[in-house]
N, C-alpha and C positions, 0 to 999 in steps of 0.2 A: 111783526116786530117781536122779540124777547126780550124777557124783563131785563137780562144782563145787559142789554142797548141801550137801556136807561140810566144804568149806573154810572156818575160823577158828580160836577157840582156847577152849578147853573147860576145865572145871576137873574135878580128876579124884579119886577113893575108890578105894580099892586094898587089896590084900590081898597078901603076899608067898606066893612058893611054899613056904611051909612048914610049912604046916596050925596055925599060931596064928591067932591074936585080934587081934593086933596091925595096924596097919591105917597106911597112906601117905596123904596128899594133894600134891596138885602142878596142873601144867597141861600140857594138849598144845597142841600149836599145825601144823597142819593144813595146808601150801600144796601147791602144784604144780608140777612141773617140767615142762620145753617138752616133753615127750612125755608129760605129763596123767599119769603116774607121782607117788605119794603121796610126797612128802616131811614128816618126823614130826620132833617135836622134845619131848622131856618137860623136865620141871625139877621133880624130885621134893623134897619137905620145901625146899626154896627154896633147895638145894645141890647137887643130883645133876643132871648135865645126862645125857639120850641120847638117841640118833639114830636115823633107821630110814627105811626107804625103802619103799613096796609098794604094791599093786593093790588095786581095787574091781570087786565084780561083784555083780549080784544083789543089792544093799544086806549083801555083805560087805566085811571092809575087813581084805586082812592086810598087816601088814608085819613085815619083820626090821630088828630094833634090835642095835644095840650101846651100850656105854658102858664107862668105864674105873673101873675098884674102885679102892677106898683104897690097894690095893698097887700099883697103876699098871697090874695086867691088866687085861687088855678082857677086856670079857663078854656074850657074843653069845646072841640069842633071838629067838622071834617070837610076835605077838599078833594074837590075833583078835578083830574088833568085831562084831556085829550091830549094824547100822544101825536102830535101832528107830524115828527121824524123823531128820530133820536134826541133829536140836538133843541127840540122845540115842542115845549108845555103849552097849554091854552087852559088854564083852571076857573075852577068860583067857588068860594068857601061860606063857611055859614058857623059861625057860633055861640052857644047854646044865649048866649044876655046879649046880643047884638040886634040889631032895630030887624025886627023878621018882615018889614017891607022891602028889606036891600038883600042882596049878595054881592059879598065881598068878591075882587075877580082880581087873578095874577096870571103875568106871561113872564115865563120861564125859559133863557136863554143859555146854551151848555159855554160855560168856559173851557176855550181851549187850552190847553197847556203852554204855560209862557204867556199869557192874556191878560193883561192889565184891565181891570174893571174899575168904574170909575163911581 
C-alpha cells in the first residue's frame, strides 16, 4: 500500500485508556504535508479537536497527537494503525497521564463521499 491510499477522512470507534466499557466516536481526517509526512486531525464526540503528525511504512501508520484538556493542558500521545486496506485502520494509543495499565484502541472506517455518518 502507499501513503497517498490512506489519504481522507474516516469515521472512528474507540476506547479510552482506562480499561472501561465506555467507548468514543469521532472522525479523522488524513492529508499530507510537502515532504509526504502524515498530517492527522481528530474531532472526537463532535467537541474535542487533536492534532498529530507521523510516518507510514510497511502499511504502518504512527503518529504523535496532541490536544488541549478542559483545564487548557495539552496532552501529548502516540497512535498506531495497522493499515488493514485503504479504507480500514486497526489502531491503540497511549498517552503520556493515562492509566499505563490500559491502551487506548480505535477502528478507523474511510467515509465515502456522499456517506452520512452517524
Amino acid at each position: 500500500m502507499k501513503i497517498e491510499e490512506i489519504i481522507g477522512v474516516f469515521q472512528i470507534l474507540g476506547s479510552n485508556q482506562d480499561g472501561t466499557e465506555k467507548t468514543y466516536k469521532g472522525t479523522l481526517t488524513l492529508t499530507l504535508d510537502i515532504n509526504n509526512r502524515i498530517i492527522a486531525k481528530w474531532l472526537i464526540n463532535k467537541n474535542q479537536e487533536q492534532f498529530g503528525t507521523g510516518f507510514f511504512k510497511d502499511n504502518i501508520l504512527v503518529i504523535n497527537f496532541k490536544y488541549q484538556g478542559d483545564e487548557n493542558d495539552i496532552y501529548t500521545g502516540v497512535v498506531v494503525y495497522r493499515c488493514i486496506s485503504k479504507d480500514i485502520l486497526d489502531g491503540f494509543w497511549s498517552e503520556e497521564f493515562g492509566d499505563p495499565l490500559f491502551l487506548g484502541e480505535e477502528r478507523c472506517f474511510r467515509i465515502k463521499e456522499n456517506e452520512i455518518i452517524n
